[in-house]
N, C-alpha and C positions, 0 to 999 in steps of 0.2 A: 252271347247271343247276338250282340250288337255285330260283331265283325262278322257273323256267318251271314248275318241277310246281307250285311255290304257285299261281303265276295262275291253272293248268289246271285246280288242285283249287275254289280259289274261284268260277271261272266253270262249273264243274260244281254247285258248292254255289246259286249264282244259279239258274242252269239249273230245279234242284230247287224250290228256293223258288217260284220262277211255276208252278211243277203242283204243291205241296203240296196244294192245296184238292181238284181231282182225283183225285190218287193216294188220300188219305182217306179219299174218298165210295165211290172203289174197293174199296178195304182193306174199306170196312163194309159194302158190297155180298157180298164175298167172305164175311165172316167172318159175315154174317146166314143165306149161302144154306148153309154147314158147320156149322150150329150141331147139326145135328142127325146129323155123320158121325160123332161121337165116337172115342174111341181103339181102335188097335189090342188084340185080347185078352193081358192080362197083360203090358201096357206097361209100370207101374211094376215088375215084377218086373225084366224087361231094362234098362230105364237104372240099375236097383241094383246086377244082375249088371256091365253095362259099366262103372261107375263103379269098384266095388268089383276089380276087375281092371286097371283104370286106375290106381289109387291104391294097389295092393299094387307094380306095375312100378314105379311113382313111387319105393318105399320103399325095395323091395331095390333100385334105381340108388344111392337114397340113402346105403346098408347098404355097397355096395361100391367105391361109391367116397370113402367113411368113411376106410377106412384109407389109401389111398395120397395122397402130399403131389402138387403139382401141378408141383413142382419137380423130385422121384424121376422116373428114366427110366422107360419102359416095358420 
């Protein structure tokens, strides 16, 4: 099973390769015609708030499962 997703993944990676120069010119098409949509109002405020909310769950997980061994029953 192991070599069938490798080949699958490789002849997907070939695949890719023969329309890199396309997708590209795509990408710079797309990202020349958006230059001008800019961001949503008080973006960086929310990826601060979602981060800062992400990474306090992060801590107390970290906080509470501090004490207990992985041996200890539940």
């Amino acid at each position: 099973m192991f070599f069938v997703n490798s080949l699958l993944i490789y002849s997907l990676f070939i695949q890719l390769a023969t329309k890199w120069t396309f997708l590209m010119k795509t990408w710079q098409k797309v990202e020349w015609d958006m230059r001008t949509y800019g961001y949503p109002p008080e973006f960086a405020k929310r990826c601060i708030g979602i981060t800062a909310v992400i990474m306090l769950l992060a801590i107390g997980e970290g906080f509470a499962g501090k004490g207990r061994s992985a041996d200890e029953p539940q």
